[in-house]
N, C-alpha and C positions, 0 to 999 in steps of 0.2 A: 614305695621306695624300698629298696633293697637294706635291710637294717644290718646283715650282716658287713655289706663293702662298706657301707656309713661308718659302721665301729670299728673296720680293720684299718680306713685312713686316718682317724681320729687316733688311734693309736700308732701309726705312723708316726702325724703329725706330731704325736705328743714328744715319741723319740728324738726327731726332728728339732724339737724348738730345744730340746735339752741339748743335742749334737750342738747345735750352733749358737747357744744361751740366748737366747731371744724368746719374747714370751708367743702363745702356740697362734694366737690370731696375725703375727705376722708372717707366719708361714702362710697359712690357710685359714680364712676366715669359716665361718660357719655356714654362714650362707653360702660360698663358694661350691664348699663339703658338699652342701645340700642340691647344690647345683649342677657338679659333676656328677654324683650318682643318679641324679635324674636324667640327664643327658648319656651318660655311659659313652664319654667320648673315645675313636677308635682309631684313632690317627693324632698326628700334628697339628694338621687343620682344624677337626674338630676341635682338638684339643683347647687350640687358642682361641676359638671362637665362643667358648664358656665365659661365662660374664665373672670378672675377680681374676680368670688368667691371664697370659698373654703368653709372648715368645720368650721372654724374660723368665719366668717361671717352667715354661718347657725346658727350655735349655736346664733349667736348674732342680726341677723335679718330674720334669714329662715321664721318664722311664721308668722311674720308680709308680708312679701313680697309674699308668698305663699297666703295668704289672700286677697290682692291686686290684683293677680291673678285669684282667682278663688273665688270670688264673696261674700267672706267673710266678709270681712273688708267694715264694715259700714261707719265707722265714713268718709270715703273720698265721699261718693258718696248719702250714705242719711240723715245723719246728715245736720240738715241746718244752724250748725253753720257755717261760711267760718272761713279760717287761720286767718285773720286778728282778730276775735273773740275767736278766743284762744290762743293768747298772750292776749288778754283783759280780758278775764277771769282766767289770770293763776296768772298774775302781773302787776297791775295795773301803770301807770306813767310809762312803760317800755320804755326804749331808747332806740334806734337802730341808727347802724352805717349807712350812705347811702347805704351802698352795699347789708346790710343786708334787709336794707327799698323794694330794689330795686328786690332782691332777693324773698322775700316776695310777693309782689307783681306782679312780673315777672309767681310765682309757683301760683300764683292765679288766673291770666287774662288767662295763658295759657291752661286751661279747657277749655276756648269757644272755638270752631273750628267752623268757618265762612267761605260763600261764599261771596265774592264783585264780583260786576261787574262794568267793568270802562273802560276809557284809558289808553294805554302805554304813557309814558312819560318819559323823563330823562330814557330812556332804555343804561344800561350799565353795557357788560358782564367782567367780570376781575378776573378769575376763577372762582368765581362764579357769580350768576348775580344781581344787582341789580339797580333797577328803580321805579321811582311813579306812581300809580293810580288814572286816576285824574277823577270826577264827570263831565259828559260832560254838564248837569245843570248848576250847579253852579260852576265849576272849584275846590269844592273841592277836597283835593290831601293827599292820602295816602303812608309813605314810604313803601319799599317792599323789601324784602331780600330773596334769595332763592340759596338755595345750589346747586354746578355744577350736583352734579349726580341727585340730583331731576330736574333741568332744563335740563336736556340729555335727560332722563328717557320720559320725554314729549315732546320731541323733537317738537318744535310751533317755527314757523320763525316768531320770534317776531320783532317788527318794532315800531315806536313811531307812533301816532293812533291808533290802533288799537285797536280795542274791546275785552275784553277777559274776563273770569271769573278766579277768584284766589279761591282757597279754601287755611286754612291756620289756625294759630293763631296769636295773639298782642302779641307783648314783649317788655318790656323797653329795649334800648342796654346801657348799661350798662355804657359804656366808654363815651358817647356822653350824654346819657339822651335819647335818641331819640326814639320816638314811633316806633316801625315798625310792618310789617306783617309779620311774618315766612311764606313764601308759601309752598307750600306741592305739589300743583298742579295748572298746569294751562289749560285754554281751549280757543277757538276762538268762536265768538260768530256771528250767522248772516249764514244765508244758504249759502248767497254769498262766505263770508270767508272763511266757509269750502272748500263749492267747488273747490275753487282757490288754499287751499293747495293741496287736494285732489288732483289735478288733476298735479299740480308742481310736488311731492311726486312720483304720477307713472311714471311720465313723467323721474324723474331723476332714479329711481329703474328699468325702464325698456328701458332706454339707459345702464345700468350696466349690464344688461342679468337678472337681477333677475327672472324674469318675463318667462324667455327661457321654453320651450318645453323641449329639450333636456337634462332641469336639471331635469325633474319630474320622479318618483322612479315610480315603480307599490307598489299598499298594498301587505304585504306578505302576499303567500299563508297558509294558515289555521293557522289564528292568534290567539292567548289564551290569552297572557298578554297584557291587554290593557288602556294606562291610558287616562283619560279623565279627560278638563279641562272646569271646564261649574259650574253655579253655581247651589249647592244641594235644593234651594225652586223652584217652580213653574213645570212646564209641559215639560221644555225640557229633561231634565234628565230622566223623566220617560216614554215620548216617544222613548228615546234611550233604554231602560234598557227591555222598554214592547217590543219592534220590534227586539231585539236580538236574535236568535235562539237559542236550547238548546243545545248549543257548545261544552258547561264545558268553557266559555268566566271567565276570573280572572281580574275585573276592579276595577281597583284604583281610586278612583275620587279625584280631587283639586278643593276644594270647592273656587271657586275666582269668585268675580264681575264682570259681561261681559257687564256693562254700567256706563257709565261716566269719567270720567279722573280720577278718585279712582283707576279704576280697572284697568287703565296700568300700575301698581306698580306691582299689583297681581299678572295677566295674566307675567307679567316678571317673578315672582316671582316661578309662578308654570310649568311656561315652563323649568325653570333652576333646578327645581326639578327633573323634570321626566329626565333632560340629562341622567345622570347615572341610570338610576333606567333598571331592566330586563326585559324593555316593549316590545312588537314587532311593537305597533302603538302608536301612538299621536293622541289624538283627540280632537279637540276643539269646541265645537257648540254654539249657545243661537238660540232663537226665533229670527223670524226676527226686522225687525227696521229700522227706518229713517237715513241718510245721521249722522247727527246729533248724536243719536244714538250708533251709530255703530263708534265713533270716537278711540276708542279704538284699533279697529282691522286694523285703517288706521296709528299707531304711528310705525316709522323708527327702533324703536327699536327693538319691539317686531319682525315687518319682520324678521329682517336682525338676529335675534336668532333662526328662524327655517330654516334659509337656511342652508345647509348641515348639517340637525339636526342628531343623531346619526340614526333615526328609519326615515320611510317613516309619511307626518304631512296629518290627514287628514281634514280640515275644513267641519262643516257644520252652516253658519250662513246668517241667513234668511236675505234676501234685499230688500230694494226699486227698485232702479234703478241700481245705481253705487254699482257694488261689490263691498267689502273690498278687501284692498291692502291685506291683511294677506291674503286673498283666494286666490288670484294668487297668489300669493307665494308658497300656500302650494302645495304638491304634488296630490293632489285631493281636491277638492272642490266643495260638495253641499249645495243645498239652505236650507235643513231643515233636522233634528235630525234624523227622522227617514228613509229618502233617505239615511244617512250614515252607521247608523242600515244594513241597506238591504244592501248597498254595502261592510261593511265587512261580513255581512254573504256568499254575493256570491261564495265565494272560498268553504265554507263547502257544499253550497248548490249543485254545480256542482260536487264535489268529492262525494256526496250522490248518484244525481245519476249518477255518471259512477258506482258510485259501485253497486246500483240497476241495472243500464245494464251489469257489470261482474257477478253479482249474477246468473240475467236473463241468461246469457249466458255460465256459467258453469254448472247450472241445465237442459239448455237444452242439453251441451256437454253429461253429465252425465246422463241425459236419454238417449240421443244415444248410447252411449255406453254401454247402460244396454242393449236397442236392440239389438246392433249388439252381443254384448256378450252372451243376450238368442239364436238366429237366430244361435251364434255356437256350445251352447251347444246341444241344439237340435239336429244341426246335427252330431257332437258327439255321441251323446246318439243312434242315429240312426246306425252310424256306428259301435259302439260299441254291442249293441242290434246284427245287422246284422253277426259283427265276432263271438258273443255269439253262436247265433244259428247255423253256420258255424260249430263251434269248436263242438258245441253237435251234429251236424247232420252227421262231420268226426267221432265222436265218436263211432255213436251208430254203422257208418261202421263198422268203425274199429274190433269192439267188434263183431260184425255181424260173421267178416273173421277170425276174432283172432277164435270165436268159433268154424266156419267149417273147420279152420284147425286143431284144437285141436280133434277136429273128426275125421276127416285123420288120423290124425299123430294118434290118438288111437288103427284108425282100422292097422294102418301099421304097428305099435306095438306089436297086438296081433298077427299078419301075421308074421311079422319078428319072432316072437319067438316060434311060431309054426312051420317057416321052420327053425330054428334053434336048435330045442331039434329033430327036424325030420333028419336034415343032419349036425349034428354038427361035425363028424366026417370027412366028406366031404370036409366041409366048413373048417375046420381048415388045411387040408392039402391044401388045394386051398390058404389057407392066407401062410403059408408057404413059399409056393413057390411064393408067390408074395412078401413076406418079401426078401427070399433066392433072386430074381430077381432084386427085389428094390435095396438089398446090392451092389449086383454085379456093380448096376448103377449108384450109389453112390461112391462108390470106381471110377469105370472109370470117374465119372463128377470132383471128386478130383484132379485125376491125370491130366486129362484137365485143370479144374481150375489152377490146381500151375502152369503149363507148362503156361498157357495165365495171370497169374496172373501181373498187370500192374507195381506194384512195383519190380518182378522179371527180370522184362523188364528194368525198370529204374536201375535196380545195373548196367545192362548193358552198362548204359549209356544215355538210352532214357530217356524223360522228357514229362509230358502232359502240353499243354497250354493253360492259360486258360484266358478268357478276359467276363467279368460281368458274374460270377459265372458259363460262357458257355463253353465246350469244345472247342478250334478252331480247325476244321478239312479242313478249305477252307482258305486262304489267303485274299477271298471276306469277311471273318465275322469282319477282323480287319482296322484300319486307322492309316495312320502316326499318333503320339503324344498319341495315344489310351493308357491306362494304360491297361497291363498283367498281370498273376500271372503264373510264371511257374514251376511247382511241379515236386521236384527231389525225390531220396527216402528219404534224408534224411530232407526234409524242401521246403521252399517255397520261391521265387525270387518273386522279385516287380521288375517292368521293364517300360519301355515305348519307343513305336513302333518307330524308327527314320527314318527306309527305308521299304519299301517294294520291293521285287522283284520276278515276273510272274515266273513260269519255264520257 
């Protein structure tokens, strides 16, 4: 969350509720507050679709607050009047209620956003936590107040001594008077101290399995949607972006902090984005960095949000010595932006070339095949050729014989009719009586014929039998079960052989 806008409409507001004597949660609640700077609405629409506004409050603070937002609104940020000077210049001898004094006041300290560094002290958590800061010099001692989900969020096994940095701002509290520190964030201070969480932290993440083998995913194969979470200034970004192949890769970036205890708000922030979003990978990277450094990628939070994250998580962030807990965790983990580059490209780069060697190897099927395809035409063409010639060389036979018969039969022609105009009278008594002969013969093949005729036999009584379209004349042509046909004169019997017996 942007602390600066948070404190410039807060002090808006505060303006605001004095402008129109109302107290400041009827302007703008807190949670609203907290609402629009998380959203950073950019329009109208937006606008009223933030939960606590509507169109009712557009009309009546849209412009101002849109202006607050996006870099318009002077009077909060370069105006060098402060609040306290415009009540002074609006109405002179103005009175104010404590609350309002307090209020005032409260919307004006809380601009400064500060680091301390100090002792725990009076460390005590009771939903939320609070404890002093005390100057290990001179014992001076700072109150401290910090909300449970901001003290989660940084998860620091705090302890009374110990050294730590606050970022934060002052506020009066209101109900007491009492000075205090709003913390926002906290950190451990001292190579030693890290260490020692550092090393507690894995110790207990990896007695839980986190850490296991058997939890790690492969990257999917040939991945497109890919969101990455790394922040958009410096050289890592663009060592990943230059080392990516030409995919057709669709990368979402979340522009978040990868250094300092600022940026485990973030890095929470944009890992919980991308749960739902169409990715096929997670990626997280920065350059490398110190123990120190790198404290962000060791907070219990963030781990324990990419274990069974929806997609496969792939870290690449550069190290000293000790990896980050976030990179055991994740499903792969390299040391640097562009080693992760290369290993998501790997999946396209091997389907490249199997496809280059199926390329390779259907061009060579396919010129085999063209071989063996000419090698048949060929010999086609050859056989074909060979019948060709065949067929013209029966031809020209053919035609050879067709002619010297047609010769013959000419000359036998002119012979025949020359002994026929010479004995045609001969010749015709000779056909005569071979007519006269033939009849005769005819007539007696007749009267044989009827007399042997097989249907005149069958009125008789006889029948032919017949077994697969055969006459049977032998008893050897037939077998028990054998299907028959036996023809009477008047039609045909279907049968089948049940005995046979020998004469």
């Amino acid at each position: 969350m942007n602390q600066e806008i948070l404190n410039n409409l807060k002090i808006w507001r505060s303006r605001k509720s004095i402008e129109e004597n109302v107290k400041q949660y009827m302007v703008l609640q807190n949670k609203t507050i907290e609402e629009i700077v998380e959203k950073l609405p950019k329009n109208k629409e937006e606008f009223i679709a933030v939960k606590g506004l509507g169109l009712k409050k557009f009309e009546k603070y849209g412009q101002d607050i849109l202006s607050i937002l996006w870099g318009t609104e002077t009077s909060l940020k370069s105006n060098n009047k402060n609040i306290l000077s415009f009540y002074d210049t609006n109405k002179k001898d103005q009175i104010f209620s404590v609350s309002q004094f307090l209020d005032l006041v409260n919307q004006n300290i809380s601009s400064f956003n500060v680091s301390i560094q100090g002792e725990i002290s009076s460390f005590d958590y009771r939903k939320h936590a609070y404890f002093s800061l005390k100057d290990k010099n001179d014992g001076s001692i700072l109150n401290c107040f910090m909300w449970s989900s901001d003290f989660e969020l940084c998860n620091i096994p705090v302890k009374e001594g110990m050294e730590v940095i606050i970022r934060g701002y002052p506020e009066i509290f209101k109900p007491t008077g009492r000075f205090t520190i709003k913390v926002r964030t906290i950190e451990l201070v001292g190579k030693g101290a890290l260490k020692k969480a550092y090393e507690a932290l894995k110790k207990k993440l990896t007695d839980e399995g986190i850490f296991d083998i058997s939890l790690k995913r492969k990257l999917p194969f040939l991945p497109v949607n890919i969101g990455v979470i790394t922040s958009k200034y410096g050289a890592v970004i663009n060592d990943l972006l230059n080392n990516l192949g030409q995919y057709g890769f669709k990368i979402s970036l979340y522009d978040s902090r990868v250094e300092g205890a600022l940026a485990i708000r973030e890095l929470n922030r944009s890992i919980e984005y991308f749960r739902d979003k169409p990715i096929d990978l997670l990626v997280i990277i920065r350059g490398g960095g110190s123990l120190e450094s790198l404290q962000p990628f060791n907070n219990e939070t963030l781990i324990r949000s990419i274990v069974n994250y929806p997609v496969p998580v792939l870290c690449g962030i550069g190290h000293d010595k000790d990896i980050p807990l976030l990179s055991l965790a994740a499903d792969l983990s390299l040391s640097t932006p562009t080693a992760a580059a290369r290993e998501i490209n790997r999946s396209w780069e091997q389907s490249l070339e199997k496809l280059s060697v199926y390329s390779s190897h259907i061009i060579d099927q396919y010129t085999l095949q063209i071989i063996k395809s000419k090698s048949i035409v060929k010999k086609h063409i050859s056989l074909i050729t060979l019948f060709y010639q065949k067929i013209i060389f029966d031809f020209d036979k053919l035609h050879t014989q067709i002619s010297k018969s047609l010769y013959f039969l000419e000359v036998n022609i002119k012979q025949t009719k020359i002994f026929l105009l010479k004995d045609i009278h001969q010749i015709i008594h000779s056909y005569e009586s071979i007519i006269e002969h033939s009849k005769l013969h005819l007539l007696n093949s007749e009267k044989e014929l009827k007399q042997n005729n097989p249907k005149a036999v069958m009125k008789r009584g006889y029948c032919i039998l017949f077994t697969d379209n055969r006459v049977v004349r032998s008893i050897k042509q037939i077998h028990e079960k054998d299907k028959i046909q036996i023809q009477i004169t008047d039609g045909k019997i279907i049968s089948s052989v049940e005995e046979i017996k020998p004469k």
